[in-house]
N, C-alpha and C positions, 0 to 999 in steps of 0.2 A: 938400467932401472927396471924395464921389462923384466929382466932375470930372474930378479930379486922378487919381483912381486909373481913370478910364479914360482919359487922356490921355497914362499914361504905361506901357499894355499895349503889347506890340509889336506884334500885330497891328493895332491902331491909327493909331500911327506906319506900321507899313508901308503901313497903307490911305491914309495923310497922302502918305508921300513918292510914291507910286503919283499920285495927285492931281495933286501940287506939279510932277512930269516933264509927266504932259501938259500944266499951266497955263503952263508953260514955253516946249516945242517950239509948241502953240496961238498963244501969243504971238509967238513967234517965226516963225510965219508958215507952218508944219508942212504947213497942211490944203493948200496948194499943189500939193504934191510926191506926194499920195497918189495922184495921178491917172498917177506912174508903172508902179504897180503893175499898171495895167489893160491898161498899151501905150499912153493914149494920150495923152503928153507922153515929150518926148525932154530927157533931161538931163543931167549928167553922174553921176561916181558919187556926187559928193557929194550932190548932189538926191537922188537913188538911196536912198542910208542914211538922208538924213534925213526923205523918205519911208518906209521903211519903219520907223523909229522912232517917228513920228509913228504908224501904224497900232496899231504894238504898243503902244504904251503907251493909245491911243484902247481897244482891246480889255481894257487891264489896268486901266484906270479905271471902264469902263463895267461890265466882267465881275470883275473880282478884287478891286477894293477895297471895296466895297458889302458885299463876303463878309466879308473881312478887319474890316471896320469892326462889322460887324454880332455877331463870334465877337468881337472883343474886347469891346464893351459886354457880352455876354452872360458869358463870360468874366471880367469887372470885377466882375458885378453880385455872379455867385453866389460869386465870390472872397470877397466882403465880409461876406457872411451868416455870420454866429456862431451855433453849434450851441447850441438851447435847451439850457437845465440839468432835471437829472431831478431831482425829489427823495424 
């Protein structure tokens, strides 16, 4: 039941699709094109974006979803806690 209710915070999910673009563009062959960035590979513009794509999402996996993931568990957890009864 836990699971489920962080699995379906949005931070979560964001920190998932975050994940899921760079396993993507990675896959697809990304880290190639990053070396436009520095000058030194020449390509067109398409290489162009899909290197810089490939960076940004490398930056938003490594640096934003870690965060994202880490405020939703935390987020989930204390969502769930029911406030003791007084008597």
């Amino acid at each position: 039941m836990m699971l489920t209710r962080v699995l379906r915070a949005p931070t979560v999910l964001g920190a998932l699709m975050l994940f899921a673009v760079f396993l993507v563009l990675h896959l697809l062959g990304g880290r190639q094109y990053v070396g436009i960035l520095s000058g030194t590979m020449e390509t067109d513009r398409m290489g162009f974006f899909f290197g810089v794509a490939y960076a940004l999402s490398w930056f938003a996996a490594v640096l934003l979803a870690p965060i994202l993931l880490l405020a939703g568990v935390a987020g989930a957890s204390l969502h769930g806690r029911r406030p003791a009864k007084r008597s």
